[in-house]
C-alpha positions as CSV (number, residue, x, y, z in Angstrom):
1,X,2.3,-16.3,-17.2
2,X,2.4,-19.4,-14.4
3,X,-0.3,-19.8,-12.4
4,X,1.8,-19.8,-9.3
5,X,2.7,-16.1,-10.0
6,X,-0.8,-14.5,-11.1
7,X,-1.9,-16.0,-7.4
8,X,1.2,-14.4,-5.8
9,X,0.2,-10.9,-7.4
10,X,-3.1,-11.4,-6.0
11,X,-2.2,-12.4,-3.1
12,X,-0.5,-9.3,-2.0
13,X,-3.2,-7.6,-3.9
14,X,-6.2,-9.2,-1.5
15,X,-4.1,-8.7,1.6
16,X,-4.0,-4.9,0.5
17,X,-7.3,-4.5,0.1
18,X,-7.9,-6.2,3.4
19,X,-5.8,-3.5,4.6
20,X,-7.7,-0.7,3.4
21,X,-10.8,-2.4,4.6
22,X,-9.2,-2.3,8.5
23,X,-8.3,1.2,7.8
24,X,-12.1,2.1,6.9
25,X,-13.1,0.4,9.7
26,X,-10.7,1.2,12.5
27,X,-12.3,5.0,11.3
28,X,-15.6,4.5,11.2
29,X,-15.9,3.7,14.7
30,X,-17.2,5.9,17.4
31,X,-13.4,6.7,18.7
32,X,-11.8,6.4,15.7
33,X,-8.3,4.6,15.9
34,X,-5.9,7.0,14.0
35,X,-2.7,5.2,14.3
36,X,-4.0,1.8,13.9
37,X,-5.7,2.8,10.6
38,X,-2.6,4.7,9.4
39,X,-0.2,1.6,9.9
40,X,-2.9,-0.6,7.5
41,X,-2.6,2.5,4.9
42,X,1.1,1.9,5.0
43,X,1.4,-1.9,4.5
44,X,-1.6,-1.7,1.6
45,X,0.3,0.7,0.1
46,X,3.9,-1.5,0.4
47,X,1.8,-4.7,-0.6
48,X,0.3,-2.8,-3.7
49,X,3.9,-2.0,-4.6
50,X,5.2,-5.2,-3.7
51,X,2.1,-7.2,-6.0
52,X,3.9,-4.4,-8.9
53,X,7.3,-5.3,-8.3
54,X,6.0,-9.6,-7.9
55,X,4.6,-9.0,-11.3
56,X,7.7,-7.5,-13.1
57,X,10.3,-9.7,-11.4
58,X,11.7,-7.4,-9.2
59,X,13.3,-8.2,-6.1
60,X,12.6,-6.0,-3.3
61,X,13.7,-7.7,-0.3
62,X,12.1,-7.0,3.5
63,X,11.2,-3.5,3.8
64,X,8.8,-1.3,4.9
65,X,10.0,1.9,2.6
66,X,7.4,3.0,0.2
67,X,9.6,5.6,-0.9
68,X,12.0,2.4,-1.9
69,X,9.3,0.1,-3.3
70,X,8.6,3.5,-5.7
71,X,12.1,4.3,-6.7
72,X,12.7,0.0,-7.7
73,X,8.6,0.7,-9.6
74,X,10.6,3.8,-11.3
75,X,12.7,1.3,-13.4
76,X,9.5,0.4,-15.2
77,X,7.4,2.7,-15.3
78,X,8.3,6.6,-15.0
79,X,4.4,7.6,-13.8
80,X,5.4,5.9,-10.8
81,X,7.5,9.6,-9.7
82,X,3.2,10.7,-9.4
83,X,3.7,7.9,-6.1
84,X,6.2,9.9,-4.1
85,X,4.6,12.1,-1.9
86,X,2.2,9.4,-0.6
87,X,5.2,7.4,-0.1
88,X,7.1,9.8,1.7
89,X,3.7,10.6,3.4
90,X,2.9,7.0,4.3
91,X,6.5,5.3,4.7
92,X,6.6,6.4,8.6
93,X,3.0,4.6,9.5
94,X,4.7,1.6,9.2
95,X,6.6,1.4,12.2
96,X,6.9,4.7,14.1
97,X,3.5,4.8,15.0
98,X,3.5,1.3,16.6
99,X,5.3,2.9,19.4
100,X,5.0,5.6,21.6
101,X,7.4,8.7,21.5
102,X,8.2,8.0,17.7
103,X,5.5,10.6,15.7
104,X,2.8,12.1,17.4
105,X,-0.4,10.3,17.0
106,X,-2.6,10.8,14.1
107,X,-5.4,13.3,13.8
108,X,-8.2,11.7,12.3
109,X,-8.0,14.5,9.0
110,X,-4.5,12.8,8.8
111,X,-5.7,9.4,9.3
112,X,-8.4,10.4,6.6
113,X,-5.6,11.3,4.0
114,X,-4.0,8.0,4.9
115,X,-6.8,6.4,3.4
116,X,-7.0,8.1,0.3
117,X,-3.3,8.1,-0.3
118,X,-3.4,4.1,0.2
119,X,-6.6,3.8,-2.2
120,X,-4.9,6.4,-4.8
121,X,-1.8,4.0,-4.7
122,X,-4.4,1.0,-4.8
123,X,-6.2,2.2,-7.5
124,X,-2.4,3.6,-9.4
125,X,-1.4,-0.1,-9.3
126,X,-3.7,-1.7,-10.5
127,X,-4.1,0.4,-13.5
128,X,-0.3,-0.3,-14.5
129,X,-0.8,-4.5,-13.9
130,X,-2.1,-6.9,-16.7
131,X,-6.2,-7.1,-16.9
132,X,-6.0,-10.9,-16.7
133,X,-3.7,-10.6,-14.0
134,X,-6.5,-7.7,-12.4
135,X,-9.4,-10.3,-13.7
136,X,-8.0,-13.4,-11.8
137,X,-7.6,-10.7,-8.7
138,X,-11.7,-10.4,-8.5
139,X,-12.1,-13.3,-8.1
């Protein structure tokens, strides 16, 4: 595989992670920031997908659906159905709760189960993506 496209993968997969990490953060603090830390579940989630789709050659053009990044994941990989409900959970995060009147903010159980969806999707990803391409990602 070119070089150029093991460090797109892990680019998307680095600025995913650096996600999650905001999320933890944005939670641990004394007044934990619910919405904030569900939008940075969202886009991990939708880079995860997108450093999947990067890898197989998939377009997926600019969007912030989950449930759309899983259903173009589908084509190559039928485990990825496991994905939908934390897409369907997540998908919103993305934009609606960057405004006021959209959703209803976040509880912090909610924000909580963000988190893990994100991770669980993280985690899914990864599994399904080349070890050298994973290997060249640690570093």
């Amino acid at each position: 595989m070119e070089q150029a496209k093991v460090e797109e993968i892990c680019s998307w997969v680095k600025k995913a992670q650096h996600d999650i990490e905001s999320a933890e953060w944005l939670l641990l603090r004394p007044e934990p920031l619910c919405n904030a830390a569900g939008f940075h579940c969202q886009q991990a989630a939708e880079k995860m997908l997108k450093a999947y789709l990067t890898w197989r050659d998939e377009p997926f053009g600019r969007t912030h659906s989950l449930v759309a990044l899983v259903a173009n994941c589908l084509k190559y990989d039928r485990t990825f159905d496991a994905l939908r409900f934390a897409a369907t959970t997540l998908t919103p995060y993305a934009v609606a709760l960057r405004y006021p009147g959209d959703l209803p903010d976040l509880t912090e159980k909610e924000a909580r189960e963000a988190l893990t969806l994100s991770q669980e999707i993280r985690d899914f990803v990864l599994a399904r993506i080349p070890k050298p391409i994973q290997a060249a990602c640690e570093s």
